[in-house]
C-alpha positions in Angstrom: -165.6 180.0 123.2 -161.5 178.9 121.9 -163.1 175.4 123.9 -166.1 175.1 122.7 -165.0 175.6 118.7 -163.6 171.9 117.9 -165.9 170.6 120.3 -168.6 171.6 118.0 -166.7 170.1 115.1 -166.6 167.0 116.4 -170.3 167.2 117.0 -171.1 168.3 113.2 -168.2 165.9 112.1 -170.3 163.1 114.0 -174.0 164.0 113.1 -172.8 163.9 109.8 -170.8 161.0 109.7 -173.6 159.0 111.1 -176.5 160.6 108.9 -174.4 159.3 106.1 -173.7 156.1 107.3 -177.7 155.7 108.5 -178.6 156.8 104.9 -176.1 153.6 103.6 -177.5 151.2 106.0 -181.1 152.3 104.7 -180.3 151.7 101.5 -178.5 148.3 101.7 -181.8 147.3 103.8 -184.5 148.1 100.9 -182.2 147.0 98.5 -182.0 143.2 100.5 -186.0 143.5 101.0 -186.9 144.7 97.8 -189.1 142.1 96.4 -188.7 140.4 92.8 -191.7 141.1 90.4 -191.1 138.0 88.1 -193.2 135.0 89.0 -192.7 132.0 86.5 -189.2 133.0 84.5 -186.5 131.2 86.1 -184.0 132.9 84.2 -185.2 136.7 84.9 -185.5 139.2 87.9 -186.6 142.6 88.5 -187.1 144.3 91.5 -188.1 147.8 91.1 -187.6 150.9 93.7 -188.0 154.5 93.4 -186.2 155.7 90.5 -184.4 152.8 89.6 -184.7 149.1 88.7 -182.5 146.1 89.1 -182.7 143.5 86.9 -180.7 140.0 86.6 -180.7 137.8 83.6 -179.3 134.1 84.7 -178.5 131.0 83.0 -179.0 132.9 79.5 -177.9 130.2 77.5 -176.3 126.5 78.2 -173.6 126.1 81.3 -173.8 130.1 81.2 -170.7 130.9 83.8 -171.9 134.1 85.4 -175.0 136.2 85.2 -176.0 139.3 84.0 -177.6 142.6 85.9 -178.1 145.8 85.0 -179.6 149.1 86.6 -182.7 150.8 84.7 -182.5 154.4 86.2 -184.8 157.1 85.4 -183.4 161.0 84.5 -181.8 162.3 87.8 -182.2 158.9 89.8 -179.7 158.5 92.3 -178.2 154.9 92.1 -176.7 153.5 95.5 -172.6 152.8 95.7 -173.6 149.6 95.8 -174.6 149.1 92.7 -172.8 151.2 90.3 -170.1 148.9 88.8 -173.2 147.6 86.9 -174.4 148.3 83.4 -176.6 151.3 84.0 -179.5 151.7 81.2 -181.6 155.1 81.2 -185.3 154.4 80.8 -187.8 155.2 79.6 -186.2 153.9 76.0 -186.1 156.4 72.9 -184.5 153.5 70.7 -184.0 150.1 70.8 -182.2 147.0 68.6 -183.5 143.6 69.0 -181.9 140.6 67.5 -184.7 137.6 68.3 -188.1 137.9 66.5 -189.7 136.5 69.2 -189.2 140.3 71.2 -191.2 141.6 68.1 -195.0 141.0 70.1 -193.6 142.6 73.2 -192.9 145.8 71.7 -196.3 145.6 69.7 -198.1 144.5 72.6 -196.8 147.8 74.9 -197.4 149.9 71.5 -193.5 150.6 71.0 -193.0 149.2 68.1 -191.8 152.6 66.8 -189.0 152.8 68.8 -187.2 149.9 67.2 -184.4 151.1 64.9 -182.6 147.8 63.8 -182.8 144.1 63.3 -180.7 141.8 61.8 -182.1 139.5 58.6 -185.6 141.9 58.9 -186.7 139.3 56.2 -187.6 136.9 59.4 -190.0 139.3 61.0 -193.6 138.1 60.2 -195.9 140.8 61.7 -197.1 142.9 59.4 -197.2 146.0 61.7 -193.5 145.9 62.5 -193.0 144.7 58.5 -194.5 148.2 57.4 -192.1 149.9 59.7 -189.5 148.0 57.9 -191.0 149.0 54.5 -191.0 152.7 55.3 -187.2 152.4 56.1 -187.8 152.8 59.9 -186.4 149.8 60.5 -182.6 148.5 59.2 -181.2 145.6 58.6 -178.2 145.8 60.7 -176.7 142.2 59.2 -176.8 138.7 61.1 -177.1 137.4 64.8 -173.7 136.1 64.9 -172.1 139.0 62.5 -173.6 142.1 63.4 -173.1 145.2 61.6 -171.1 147.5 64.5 -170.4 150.3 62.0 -174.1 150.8 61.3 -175.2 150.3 64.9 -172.6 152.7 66.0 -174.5 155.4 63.1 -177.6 154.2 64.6 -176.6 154.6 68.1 -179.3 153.2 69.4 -180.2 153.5 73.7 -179.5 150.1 73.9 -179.1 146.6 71.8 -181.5 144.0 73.3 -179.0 140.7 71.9 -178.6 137.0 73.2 -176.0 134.4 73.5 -175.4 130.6 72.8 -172.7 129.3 75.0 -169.8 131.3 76.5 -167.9 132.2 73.7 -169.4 135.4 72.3 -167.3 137.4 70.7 -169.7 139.5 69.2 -171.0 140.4 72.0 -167.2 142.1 73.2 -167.2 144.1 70.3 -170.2 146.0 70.8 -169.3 146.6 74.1 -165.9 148.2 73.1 -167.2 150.2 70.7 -169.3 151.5 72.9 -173.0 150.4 72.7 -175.2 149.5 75.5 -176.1 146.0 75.5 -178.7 143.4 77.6 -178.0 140.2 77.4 -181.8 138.3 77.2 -182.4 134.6 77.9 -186.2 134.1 77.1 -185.4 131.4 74.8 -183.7 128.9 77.5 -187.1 129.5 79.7 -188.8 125.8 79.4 -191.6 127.1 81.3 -195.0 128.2 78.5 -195.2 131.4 81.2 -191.9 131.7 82.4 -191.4 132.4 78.4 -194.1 134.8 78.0 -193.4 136.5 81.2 -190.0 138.4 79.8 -192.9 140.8 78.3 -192.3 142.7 81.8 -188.5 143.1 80.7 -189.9 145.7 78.4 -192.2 147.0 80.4 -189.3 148.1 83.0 -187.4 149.0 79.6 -189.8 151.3 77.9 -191.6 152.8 81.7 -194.6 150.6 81.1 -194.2 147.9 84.1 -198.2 148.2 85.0 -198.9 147.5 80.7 -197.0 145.0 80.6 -198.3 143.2 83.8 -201.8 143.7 83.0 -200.9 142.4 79.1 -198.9 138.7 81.5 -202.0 138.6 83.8 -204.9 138.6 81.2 -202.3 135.8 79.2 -201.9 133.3 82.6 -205.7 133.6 82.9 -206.3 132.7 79.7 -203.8 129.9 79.9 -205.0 128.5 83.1 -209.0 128.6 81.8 -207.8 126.2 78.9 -205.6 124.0 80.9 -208.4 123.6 83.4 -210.8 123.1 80.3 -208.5 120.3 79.5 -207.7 118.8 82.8 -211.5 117.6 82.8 -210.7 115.0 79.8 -209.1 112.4 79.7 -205.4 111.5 77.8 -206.7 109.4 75.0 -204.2 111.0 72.2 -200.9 109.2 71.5 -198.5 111.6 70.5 -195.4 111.3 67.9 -193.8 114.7 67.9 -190.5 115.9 65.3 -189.5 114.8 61.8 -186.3 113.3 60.1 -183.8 115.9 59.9 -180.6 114.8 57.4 -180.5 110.9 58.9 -181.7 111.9 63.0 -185.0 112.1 64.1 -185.5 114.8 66.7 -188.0 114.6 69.6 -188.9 117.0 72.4 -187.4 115.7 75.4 -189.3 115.6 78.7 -189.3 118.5 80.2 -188.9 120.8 77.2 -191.4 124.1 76.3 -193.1 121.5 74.2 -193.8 118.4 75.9 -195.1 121.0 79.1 -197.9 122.5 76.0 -198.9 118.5 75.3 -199.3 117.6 79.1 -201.2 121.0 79.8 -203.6 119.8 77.1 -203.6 116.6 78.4 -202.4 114.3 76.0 -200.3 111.1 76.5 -197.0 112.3 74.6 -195.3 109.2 73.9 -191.3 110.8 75.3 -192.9 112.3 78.6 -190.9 110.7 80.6 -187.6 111.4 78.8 -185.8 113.7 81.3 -184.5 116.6 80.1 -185.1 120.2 77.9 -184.5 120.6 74.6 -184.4 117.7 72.5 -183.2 113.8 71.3 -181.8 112.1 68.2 -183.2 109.2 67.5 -182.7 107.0 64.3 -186.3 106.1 62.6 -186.4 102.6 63.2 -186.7 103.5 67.0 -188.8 106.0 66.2 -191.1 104.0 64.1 -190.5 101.5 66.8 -192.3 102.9 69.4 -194.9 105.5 67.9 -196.1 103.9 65.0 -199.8 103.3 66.6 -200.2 107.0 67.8 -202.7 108.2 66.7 -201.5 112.1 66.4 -199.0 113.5 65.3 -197.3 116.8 65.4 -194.7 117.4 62.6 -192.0 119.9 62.5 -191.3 121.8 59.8 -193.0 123.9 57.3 -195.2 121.4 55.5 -198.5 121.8 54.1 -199.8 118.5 52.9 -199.2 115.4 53.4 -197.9 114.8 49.7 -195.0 117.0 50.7 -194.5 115.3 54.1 -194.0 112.0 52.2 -192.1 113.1 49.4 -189.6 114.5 52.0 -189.2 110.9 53.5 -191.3 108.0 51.7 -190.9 106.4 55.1 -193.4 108.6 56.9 -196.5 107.0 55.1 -195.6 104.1 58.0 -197.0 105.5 60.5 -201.0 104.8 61.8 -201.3 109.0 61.9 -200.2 109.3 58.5 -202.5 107.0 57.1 -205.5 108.0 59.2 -204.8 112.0 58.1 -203.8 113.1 61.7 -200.9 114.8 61.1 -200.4 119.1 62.0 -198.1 121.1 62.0 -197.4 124.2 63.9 -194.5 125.6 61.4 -196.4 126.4 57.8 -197.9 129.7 58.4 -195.6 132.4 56.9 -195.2 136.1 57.1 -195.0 137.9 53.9 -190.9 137.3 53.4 -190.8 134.1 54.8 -190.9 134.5 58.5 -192.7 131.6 60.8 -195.4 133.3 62.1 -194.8 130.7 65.2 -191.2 130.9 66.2 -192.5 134.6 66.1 -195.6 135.0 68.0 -196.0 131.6 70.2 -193.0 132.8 72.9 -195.5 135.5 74.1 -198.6 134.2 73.5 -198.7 130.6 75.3 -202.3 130.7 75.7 -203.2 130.4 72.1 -200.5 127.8 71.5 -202.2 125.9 73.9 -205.7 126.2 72.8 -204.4 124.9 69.5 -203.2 121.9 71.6 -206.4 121.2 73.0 -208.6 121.8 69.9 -205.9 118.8 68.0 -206.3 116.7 71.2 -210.1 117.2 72.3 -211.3 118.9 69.4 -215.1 118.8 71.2 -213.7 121.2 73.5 -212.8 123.8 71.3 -215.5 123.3 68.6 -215.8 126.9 67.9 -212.3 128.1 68.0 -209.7 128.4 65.1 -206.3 127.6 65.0 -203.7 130.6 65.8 -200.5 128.3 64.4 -201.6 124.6 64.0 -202.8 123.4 60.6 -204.0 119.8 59.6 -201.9 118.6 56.3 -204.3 116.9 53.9 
């Protein structure tokens, strides 16, 4: 029996041992086969498991030098070794800070709205569901993107601060971090995609334990997209398109393969920069401008305007192009919320399918004969 003592230690000492190290290997293997739920965001990821979600934000702003993940782990959840030098988040969310209006429709689409605690400028929030939250006091103004106020978001101590960054340099984003506050870094605005944009919707839905709302709430939106771009697809590109305005003594036009020019070739129109390569947008001066669009026969201004007196008294110059003087200009900018938010930088992000429709209805308006304009407004 004095024999057969360590013998059976060695035993137990082995079983366990390799239990342990077969439980490991298990988890290591779902977490490599896991599948990713996001479909058109290039810049997102989330692949869910039992108790727990992994999510990766990448390329969250210009030249971005790393990328982001955090764990969303449910009461209790049991997180692998594997995973825990990263930003754990406990979900479902009680509280949140956002910083982008554009994550205002998310929250009101998955019926939290109510959990937001903090915005900065809440005078740029349009909706007026969120705006009577603000009204009531349920909502502060916790000071600017680039200056938040850290002594009022540590009183709020919110579950987390939803923020977002520019370049590399974020400094702002340190100090809420050392003092303590849970932060995601988000990076819907760098998506060029109209569905990769509207798609971070399911970012809240892993935040607030509503993944099957929020993918319902995507689906329904790419069906509706696809319907109108295949509505479109049927006509042909007759429209000529000048997009942007003069801004100080540069002229700024969508380039390429920006969120923009993708709307104008979904709704089929012949955008006169389509084949400048690239996101975001060019300066040009006006004479080349003027140059090379002054026959289109559309043309989409940016900026608030809301007639075509006021487009003209901003630069006299304008009256020289064809759209001008045949009354085709819109504008997707003028519609305000009741302190001076753009109801468009607000809304559009999340709702791509109405953004288009409002393409379509400018650019084959006998397509979309009985529908009315979400955003877009003719100036007379």
């Amino acid at each position: 029996m004095r024999h057969l003592f360590p013998k059976l230690i060695f035993i137990s000492s082995f079983f366990i041992l390799f239990g342990c190290k077969k439980n490991e290997t298990s988890e290591v293997a779902k977490i490599e086969t896991a599948k990713n739920s996001i479909e058109y965001a290039s810049g997102l990821s989330i692949v869910k498991y039992d108790d727990y979600s992994v999510v990766t934000v990448s390329n969250p702003w210009p030249n971005a030098n790393k990328d982001f993940k955090y764990i969303l782990k449910e009461k209790e959840a049991k997180v692998p070794d594997s995973l825990q030098s990263y930003t754990t988040i406990q979900v479902p969310l009680e509280s949140v800070v956002v910083t982008s209006t554009t994550n205002i429709p998310f929250l009101e689409m998955l019926e939290v709205e109510n959990k937001l605690v903090g915005f900065p400028h809440t005078d740029y929030i349009s909706s007026e569901k969120t705006r009577a939250l603000i009204d009531k006091g349920s909502v502060k103004n916790v000071g600017q993107n680039e200056k938040l106020n850290i002594e009022q978001l540590i009183e709020l101590s919110p579950d987390l601060i939803v923020t977002f960054g520019v370049d590399n340099n974020n400094p702002m984003l340190d100090n809420l971090k050392k003092s303590g506050l849970n932060v995601l870094i988000q990076g819907d605005w760098m998506e060029q995609s109209p569905l990769g944009k509207a798609e971070w919707i399911k970012l809240y839905g892993a935040l607030f334990g509503k993944e099957e709302k929020a993918k319902e709430l995507f689906d329904k939106i790419v069906e509706s997209y696809n319907q109108a771009k295949k509505l479109a697809a049927e006509k042909t590109p007759n429209s000529t398109v000048l997009y942007g305005s003069m801004y100080e003594d540069v002229w700024y036009v969508a380039k390429g393969n920006s969120w923009v020019a993708e709307f104008m070739k979904d709704a089929h129109a012949n955008y006169l920069w389509a084949d400048l390569k690239g996101t975001g947008s060019e300066g040009l001066s006006f004479e080349k401008v003027l140059d090379k669009a002054k026959t289109a026969n559309v043309w989409i201004a940016s900026g608030s305007f809301k007639s075509l007196d006021e487009l003209q008294k901003a630069n006299p110059h304008y009256s020289e192009f064809d759209a001008f003087t045949n009354k085709s200009v819109y504008s997707f900018e003028g519609k305000l919320g009741a302190t001076g938010g753009t109801v468009y930088y607000e809304l559009a992000p999340s709702r791509p399918d109405l953004v288009l429709k409002d393409y379509i209805k400018i650019f084959h308006p006998d397509l979309m004969s009985s529908y009315e304009f979400t955003f877009a407004s003719k100036l007379n």
